[in-house]
Every structure is written in structure tokens, then in C-alpha cells.
KEMI-138076 format. One record per residue (C-alpha): residue number from 1; residue in one letter; chain; x, y, z. Coordinates in nm, 3 decimals, decimal comma. Layout:
<pamis>
PAMI    nr   rest   kette         X         Y         Z
PAMI   NUM      A       A         X         Y         Z
...
</pamis>
This chain:
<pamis>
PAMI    nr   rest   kette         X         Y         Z
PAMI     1      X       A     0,000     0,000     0,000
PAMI     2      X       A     0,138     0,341    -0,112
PAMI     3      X       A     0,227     0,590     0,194
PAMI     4      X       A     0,002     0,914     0,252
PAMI     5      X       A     0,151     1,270     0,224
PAMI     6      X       A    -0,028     1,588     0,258
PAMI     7      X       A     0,105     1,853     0,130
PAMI     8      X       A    -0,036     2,211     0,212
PAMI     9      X       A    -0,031     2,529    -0,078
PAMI    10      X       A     0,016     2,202    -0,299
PAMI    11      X       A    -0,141     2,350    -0,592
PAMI    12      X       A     0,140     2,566    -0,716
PAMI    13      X       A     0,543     2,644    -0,707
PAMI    14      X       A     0,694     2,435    -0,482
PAMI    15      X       A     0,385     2,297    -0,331
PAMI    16      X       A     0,295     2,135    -0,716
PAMI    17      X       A     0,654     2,050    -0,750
PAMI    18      X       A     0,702     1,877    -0,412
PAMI    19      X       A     0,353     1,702    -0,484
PAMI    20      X       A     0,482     1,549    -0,801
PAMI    21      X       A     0,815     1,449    -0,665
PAMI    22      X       A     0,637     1,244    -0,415
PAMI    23      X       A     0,391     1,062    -0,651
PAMI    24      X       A     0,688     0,957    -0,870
PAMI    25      X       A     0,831     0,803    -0,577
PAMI    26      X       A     0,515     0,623    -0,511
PAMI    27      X       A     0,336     0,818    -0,245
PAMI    28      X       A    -0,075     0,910    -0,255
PAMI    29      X       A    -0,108     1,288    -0,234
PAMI    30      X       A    -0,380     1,516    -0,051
PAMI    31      X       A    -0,296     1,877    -0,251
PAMI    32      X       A    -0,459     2,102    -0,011
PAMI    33      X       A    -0,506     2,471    -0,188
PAMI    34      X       A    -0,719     2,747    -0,022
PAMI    35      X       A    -0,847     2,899    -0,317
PAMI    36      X       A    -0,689     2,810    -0,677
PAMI    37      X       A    -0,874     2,487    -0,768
PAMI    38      X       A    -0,778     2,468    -1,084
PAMI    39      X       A    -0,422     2,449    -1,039
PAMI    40      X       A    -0,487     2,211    -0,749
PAMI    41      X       A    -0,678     1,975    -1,009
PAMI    42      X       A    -0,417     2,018    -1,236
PAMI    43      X       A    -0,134     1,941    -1,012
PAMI    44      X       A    -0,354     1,590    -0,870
PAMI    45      X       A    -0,400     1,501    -1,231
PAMI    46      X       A    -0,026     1,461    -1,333
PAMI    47      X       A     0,028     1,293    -0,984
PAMI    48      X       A    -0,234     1,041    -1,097
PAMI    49      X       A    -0,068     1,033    -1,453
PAMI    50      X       A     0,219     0,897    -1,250
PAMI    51      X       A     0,052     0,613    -1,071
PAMI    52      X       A    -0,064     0,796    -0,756
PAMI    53      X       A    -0,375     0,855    -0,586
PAMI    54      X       A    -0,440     1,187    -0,534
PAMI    55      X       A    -0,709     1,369    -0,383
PAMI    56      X       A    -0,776     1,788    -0,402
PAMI    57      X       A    -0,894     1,951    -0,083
PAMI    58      X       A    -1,020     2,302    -0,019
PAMI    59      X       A    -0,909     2,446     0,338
PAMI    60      X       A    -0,770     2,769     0,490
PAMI    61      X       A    -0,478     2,613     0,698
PAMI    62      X       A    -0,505     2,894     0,904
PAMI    63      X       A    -0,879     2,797     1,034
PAMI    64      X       A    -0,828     2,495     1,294
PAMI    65      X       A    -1,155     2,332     1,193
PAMI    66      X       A    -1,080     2,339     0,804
PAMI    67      X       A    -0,801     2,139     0,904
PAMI    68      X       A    -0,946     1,939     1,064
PAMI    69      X       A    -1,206     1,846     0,817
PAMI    70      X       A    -0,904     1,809     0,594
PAMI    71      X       A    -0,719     1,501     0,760
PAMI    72      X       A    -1,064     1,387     0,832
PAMI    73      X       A    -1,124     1,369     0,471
PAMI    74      X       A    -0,811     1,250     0,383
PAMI    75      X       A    -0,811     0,970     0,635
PAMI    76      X       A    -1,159     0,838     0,454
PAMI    77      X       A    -0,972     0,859     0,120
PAMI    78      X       A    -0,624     0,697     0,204
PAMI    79      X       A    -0,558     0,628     0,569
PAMI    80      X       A    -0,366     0,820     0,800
PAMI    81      X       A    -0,050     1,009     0,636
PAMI    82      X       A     0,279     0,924     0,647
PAMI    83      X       A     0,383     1,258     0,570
PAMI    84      X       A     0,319     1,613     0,595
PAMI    85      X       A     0,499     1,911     0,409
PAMI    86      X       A     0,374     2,240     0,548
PAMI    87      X       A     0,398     2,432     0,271
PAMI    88      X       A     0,136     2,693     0,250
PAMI    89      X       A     0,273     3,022     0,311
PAMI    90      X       A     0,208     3,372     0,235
PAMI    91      X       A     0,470     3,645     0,243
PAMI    92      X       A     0,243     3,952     0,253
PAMI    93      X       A     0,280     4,310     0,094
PAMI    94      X       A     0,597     4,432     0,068
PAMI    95      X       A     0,666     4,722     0,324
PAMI    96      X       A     0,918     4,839     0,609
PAMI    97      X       A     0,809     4,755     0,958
PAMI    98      X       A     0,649     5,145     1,010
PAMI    99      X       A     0,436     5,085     0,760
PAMI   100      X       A     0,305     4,746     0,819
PAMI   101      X       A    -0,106     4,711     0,849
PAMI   102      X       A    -0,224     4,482     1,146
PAMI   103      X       A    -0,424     4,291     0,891
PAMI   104      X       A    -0,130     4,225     0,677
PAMI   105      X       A     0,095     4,074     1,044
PAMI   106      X       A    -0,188     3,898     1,153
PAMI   107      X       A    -0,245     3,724     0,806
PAMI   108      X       A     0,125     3,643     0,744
PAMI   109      X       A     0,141     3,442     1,102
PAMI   110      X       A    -0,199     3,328     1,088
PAMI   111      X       A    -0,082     3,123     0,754
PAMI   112      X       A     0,230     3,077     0,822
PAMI   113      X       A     0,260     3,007     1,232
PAMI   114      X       A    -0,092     2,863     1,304
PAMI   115      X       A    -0,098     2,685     1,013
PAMI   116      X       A     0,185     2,485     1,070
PAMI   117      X       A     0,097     2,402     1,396
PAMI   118      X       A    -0,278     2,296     1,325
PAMI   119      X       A    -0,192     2,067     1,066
PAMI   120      X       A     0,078     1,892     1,254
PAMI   121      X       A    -0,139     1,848     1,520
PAMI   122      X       A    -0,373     1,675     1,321
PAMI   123      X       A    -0,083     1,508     1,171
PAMI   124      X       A     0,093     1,363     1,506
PAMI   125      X       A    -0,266     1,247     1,631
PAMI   126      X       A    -0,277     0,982     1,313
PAMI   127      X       A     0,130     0,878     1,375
PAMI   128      X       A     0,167     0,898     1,729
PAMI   129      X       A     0,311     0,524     1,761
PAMI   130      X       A     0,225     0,526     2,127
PAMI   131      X       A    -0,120     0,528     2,064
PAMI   132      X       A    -0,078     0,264     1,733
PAMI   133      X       A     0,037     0,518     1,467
PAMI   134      X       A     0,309     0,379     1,241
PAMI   135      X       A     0,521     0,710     1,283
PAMI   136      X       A     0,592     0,942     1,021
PAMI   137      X       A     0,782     1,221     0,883
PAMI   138      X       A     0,660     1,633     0,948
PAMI   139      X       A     0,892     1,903     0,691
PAMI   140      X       A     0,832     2,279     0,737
PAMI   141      X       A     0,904     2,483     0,440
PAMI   142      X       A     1,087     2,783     0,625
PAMI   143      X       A     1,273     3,040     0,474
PAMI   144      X       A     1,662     3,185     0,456
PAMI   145      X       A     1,462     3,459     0,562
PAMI   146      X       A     1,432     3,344     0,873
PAMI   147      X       A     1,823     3,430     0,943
PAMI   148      X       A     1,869     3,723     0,694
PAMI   149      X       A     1,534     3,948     0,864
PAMI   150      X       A     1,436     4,043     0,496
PAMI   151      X       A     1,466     4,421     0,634
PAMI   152      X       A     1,246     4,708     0,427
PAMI   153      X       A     1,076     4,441     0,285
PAMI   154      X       A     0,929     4,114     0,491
PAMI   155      X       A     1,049     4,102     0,818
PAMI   156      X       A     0,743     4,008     0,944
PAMI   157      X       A     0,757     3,724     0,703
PAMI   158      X       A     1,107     3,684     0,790
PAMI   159      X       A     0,970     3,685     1,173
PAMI   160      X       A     0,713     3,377     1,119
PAMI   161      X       A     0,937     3,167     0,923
PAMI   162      X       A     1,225     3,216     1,246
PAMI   163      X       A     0,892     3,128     1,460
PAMI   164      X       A     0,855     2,785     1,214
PAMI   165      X       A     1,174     2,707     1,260
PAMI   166      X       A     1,179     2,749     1,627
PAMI   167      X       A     0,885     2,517     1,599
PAMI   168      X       A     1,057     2,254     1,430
PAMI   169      X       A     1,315     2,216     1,733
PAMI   170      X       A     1,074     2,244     1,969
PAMI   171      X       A     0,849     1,965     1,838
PAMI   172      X       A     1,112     1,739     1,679
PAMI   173      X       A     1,219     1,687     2,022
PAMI   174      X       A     0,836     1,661     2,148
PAMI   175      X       A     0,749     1,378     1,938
PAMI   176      X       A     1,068     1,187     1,858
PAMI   177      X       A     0,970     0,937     2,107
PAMI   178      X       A     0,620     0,912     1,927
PAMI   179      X       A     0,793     0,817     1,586
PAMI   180      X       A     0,795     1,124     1,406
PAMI   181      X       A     1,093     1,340     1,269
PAMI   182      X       A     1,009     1,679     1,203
PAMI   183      X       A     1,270     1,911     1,019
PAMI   184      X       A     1,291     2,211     0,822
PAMI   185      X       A     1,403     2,367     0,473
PAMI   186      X       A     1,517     2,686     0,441
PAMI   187      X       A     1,411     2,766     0,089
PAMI   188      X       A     1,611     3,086    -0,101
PAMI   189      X       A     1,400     3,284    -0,323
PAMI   190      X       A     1,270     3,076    -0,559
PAMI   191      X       A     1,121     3,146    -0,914
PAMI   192      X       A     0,735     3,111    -0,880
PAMI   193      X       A     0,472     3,367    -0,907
PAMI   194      X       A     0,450     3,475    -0,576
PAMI   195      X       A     0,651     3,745    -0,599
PAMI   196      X       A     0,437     3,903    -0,846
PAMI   197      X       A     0,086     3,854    -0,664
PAMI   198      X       A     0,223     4,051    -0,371
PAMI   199      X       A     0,380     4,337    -0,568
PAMI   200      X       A     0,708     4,270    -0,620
PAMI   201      X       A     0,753     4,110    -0,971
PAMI   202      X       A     1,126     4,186    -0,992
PAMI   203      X       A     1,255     4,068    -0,703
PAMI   204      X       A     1,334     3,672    -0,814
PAMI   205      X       A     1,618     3,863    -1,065
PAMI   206      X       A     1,728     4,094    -0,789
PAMI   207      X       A     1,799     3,811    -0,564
PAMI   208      X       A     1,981     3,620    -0,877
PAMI   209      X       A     2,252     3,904    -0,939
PAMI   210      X       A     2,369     3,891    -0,558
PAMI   211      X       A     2,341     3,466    -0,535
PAMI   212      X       A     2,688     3,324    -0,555
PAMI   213      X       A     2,531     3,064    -0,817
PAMI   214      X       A     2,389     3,409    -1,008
PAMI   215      X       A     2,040     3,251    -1,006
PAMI   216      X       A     1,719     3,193    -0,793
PAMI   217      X       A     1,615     2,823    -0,710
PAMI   218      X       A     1,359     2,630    -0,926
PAMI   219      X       A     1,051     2,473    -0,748
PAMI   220      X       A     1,233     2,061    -0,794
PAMI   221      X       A     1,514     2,226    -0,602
PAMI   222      X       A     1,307     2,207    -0,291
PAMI   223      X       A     1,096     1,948    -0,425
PAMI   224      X       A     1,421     1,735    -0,437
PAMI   225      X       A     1,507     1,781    -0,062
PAMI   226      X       A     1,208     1,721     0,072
PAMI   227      X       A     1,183     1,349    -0,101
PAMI   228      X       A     1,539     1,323     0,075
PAMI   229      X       A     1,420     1,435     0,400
PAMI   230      X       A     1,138     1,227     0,406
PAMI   231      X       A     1,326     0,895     0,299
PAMI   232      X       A     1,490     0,672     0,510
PAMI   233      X       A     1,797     0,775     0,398
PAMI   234      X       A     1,754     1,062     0,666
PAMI   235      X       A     1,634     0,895     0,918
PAMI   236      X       A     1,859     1,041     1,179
PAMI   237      X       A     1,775     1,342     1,079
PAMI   238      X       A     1,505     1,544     1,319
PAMI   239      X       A     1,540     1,927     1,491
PAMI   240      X       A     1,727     1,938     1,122
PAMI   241      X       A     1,742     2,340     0,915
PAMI   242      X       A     1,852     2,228     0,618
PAMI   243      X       A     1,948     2,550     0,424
PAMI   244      X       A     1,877     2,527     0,070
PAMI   245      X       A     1,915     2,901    -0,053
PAMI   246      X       A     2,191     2,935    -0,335
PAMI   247      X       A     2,477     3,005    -0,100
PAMI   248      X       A     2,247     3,303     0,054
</pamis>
């Protein structure tokens, strides 16, 4: 029987990348979106073009009972998950700290912080192997924000991806004894079109002409360290930032 992942924001850039890497290695995928469907469709149909089963499901990580309903449907669809990838993330608008809108803070960690940890709850109630889980694997998709502040820009993006990663160690060390490893990768800025729903189309070059490899990662790049993570070929690996960001 094929392992479970659920993968949140799974409809596009790295989500849809990370959701196909994991169907060609033979997992079933949940793509969770929150409001693009049709690139959540799209995304399940080339994962089922590769042999998987794949399920979309509509839910607001950020609203506790919307996850909720989430695993639950995903448990009546494939079991309980072997793996989650908290993906979904917003940055929010571009600005300096002074000018930063409560709504725009209190979306960001919403997303971002509460996300994370509502779905991983869910998540460690289905592979908690003290209560007859088989384990599993939990991957946060932080940020090299997170050590670089993103200042004039997204700090308070910058500020919940820290907070994820300060999850990660917290909880890795929580519920290693349950069977679960729970790490995090620190993406770079990578070429999807983010950037240019939030305002700033130009920023994925910007970032290229200061990388040390002169370019911004590609969605696989990710993609490609989270099937590694989630293998057993890490499986000493928990309370693990693995920096993936171009030498930034």
C-alpha cells in the first residue's frame, strides 16, 4: 500500500513540484489549496498520470476546523498520512516595519505560524506510535529569511518563518519518542509567481545578481530535498534546518 503525504499550498510552485516528486516516488497525495482549484486539479492530475492517488482539498490552513475536516477527509480517502509538508505560506505586501497594516501581520502568522501548527497536530494524532500510529515524517518549508530578517521588505515574514523554525526544534524533540521526525528547509527565493501577486515582480532577478550561483532556485530544487528528507535515507535526521538558498 502506497504511503500518505499531505502537502499544504500544494497547488502551485513548490507545493505542485514537491507534490509530483512524491507521486513519482510512489506516495498518494492530498494537494490542499485554499483557493486556486484549478491548479490544485491540475497538479492531482499529473500525480495520478504517475501512478498515484491523489485527492484535491479546499481548506484555509489557518482555520483549525478546516483542518481538521481536511485530515478527516483524507483519512476516509487513504488512511492516515505518512507525511506532511507544510507548505502553505504567504509572504504579505511588501513594506518596512512602520508601515506594516495589522491585517497584513496577523495574516502572514496566521498562515504561516498557526498553520503549521494545526496541521501537525492533526498530523501527530494519526502517527503517534504510542497510541498505534506507524510514525511518520513532518517538513516545514521555512525560509533563509528566517536568518537574513528580509529588512524594508518582509520582516514580518522573515519573523514567522524564524517562529517555524523554532517550531521545528521544539516539536522534533516533542514527538521523537512518538515516531515522528520533524525538520525544516530553508528555501532561497525561488522562481514562482508569488513574488508578483504581492507586488514585487522583480525581485526573483534581484535576488539572482547577488546569489553566488547568479540565479534563484527552481521549485524541484526544494521538491528534491524534501523526497530526501522524508526517505529513510535521513532517518537520523530530526530538529534538522537544512538551508537550501543558493549560498544566501
Amino acid at each position: 500500500m502506497a504511503k500518505l503525504a499531505i502537502i499544504t499550498g500544494g497547488g502551485r510552485g513548490i507545493g505542485a513540484a514537491t507534490c509530483i516528486a512524491l507521486a513519482k516516488a510512489g506516495y498518494d497525495i492530498c494537494v490542499n489549496y485554499a483557493s486556486d482549484k484549478a491548479s490544485a486539479d491540475a497538479t492531482a492530475e499529473i500525480c495520478r498520470n504517475h501512478g498515484a492517488g491523489a485527492l484535491t482539498i479546499q481548506a484555509d490552513v489557518a482555520d483549525s476546523e478546516a483542518v481538521q475536516a481536511m485530515f478527516a477527509q483524507c483519512d476516509a480517502a487513504f488512511g492516515p498520512p505518512a507525511l506532511l509538508v507544510n507548505n502553505a505560506g504567504i509572504i504579505g505586501t511588501a513594506t518596512n516595519v512602520k508601515n506594516l497594516t495589522p491585517e497584513t501581520l496577523q495574516r502572514t502568522y496566521a498562515v504561516n505560524v498557526f498553520g503549521s501548527f494545526y496541521c501537525a497536530r492533526e498530523a501527530i494524532k494519526r502517527m503517534d506510535t504510542s497510541i498505534g500510529g506507524t510514525g511518520g515524517v513532518i517538513i516545514n518549508i521555512s525560509s533563509i529569511a528566517a536568518t537574513n530578517g528580509s529588512p524594508n521588505e518582509y520582516v514580518h515574514y522573515a519573523s514567522s518563518k524564524a517562529a517555524l523554525d523554532g517550531f521545528t526544534i521544539g516539536l522534533s524533540k516533542e514527538v521523537g519518542p512518538l515516531g515522528i521526525r520533524v525538520v525544516s528547509i530553508q528555501a532561497g527565493t525561488v522562481d514562482t509567481e508569488i513574488h508578483a501577486k504581492t507586488g514585487n515582480p522583480d525581485r526573483p532577478a534581484m535576488v539572482a545578481a547577488t546569489s553566488p550561483l547568479r540565479r534563484v532556485g527552481e521549485p524541484n530544487d526544494i521538491a528534491e530535498a524534501v523526497l530526501w528528507l522524508a526517505s529513510n535515507k535521513a532517518k537520523y535526521a530530526t530538529g534538522t534546518i537544512l538551508r537550501i538558498g543558493g549560498g544566501l
